[in-house]
C-alpha positions as CSV (number, residue, x, y, z in Angstrom):
1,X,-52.0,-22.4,-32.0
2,X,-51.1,-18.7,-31.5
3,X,-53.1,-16.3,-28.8
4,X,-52.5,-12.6,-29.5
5,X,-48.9,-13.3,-30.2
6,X,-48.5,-14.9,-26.6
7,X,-46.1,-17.8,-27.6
8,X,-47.5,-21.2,-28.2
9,X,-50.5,-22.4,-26.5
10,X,-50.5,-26.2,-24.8
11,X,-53.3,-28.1,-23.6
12,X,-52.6,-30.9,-21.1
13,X,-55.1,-34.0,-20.4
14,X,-55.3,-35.2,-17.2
15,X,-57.1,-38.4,-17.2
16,X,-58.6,-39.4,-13.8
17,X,-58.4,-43.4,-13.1
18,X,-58.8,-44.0,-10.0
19,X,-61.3,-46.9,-7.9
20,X,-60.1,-45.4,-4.5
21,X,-63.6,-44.2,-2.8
22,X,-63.6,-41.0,-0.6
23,X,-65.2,-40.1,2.5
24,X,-68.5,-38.2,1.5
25,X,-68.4,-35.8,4.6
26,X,-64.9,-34.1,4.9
27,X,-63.1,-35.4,2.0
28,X,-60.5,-38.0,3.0
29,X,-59.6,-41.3,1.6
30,X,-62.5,-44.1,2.9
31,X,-60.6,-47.6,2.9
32,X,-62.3,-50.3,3.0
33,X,-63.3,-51.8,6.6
34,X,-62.2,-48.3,9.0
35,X,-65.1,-45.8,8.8
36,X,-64.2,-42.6,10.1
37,X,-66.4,-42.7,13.7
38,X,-66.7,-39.3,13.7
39,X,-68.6,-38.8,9.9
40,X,-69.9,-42.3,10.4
41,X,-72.5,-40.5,13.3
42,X,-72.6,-36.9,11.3
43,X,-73.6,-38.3,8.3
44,X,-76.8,-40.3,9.9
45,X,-78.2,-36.6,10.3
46,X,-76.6,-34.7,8.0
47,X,-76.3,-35.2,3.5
48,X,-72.8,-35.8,2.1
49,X,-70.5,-32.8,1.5
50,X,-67.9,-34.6,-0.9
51,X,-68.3,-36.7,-3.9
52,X,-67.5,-40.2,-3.1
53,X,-66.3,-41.4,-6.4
54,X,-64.2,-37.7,-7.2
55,X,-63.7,-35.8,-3.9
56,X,-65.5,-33.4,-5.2
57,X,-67.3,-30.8,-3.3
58,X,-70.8,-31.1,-3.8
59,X,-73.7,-28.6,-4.1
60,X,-76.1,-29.5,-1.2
61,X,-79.6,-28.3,-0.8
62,X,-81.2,-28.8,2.6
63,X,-85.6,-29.2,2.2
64,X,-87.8,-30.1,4.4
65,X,-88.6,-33.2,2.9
66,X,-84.9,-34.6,3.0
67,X,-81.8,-32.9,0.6
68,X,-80.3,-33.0,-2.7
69,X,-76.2,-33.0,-3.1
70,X,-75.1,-32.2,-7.1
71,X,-71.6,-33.0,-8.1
72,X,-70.6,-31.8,-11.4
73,X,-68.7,-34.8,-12.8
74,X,-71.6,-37.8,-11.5
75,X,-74.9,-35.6,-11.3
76,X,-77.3,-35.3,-8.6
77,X,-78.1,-37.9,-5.1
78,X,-81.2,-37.5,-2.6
79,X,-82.0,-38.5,0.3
């Protein structure tokens, strides 16, 4: 494939395969068993910030009635 006689146009696939679960408030890897204290306490006030399943950073609506937090890749959580 051409582009306005650029040279030769590639297209690379990343493929994302991964069961390793992220930490939904600042981003880091979540193992299993150590919680991070600090988002362990943040997040029983505040909604999630990061994706858990992509690390993602998440749209996040704040309502009266609770929030919303929209990631691209998995869709939409409430709480």
């Amino acid at each position: 494939m051409e582009d306005a006689g650029q040279g030769a146009l590639c297209h690379a696939v990343t493929t994302m395969t991964t069961t390793e679960l992220w930490c939904d408030r600042c981003g880091e890897p979540a193992t299993a068993g150590t919680a991070h204290p600090g988002c362990v306490s943040a997040r029983q006030l505040e909604p999630p910030r990061f994706c858990q399943r992509c690390r993602r950073r998440m749209k996040v609506q704040v309502l009266p009635v609770g929030w919303s937090a929209v990631c691209v890749e998995h869709g939409e959580i409430r709480g």
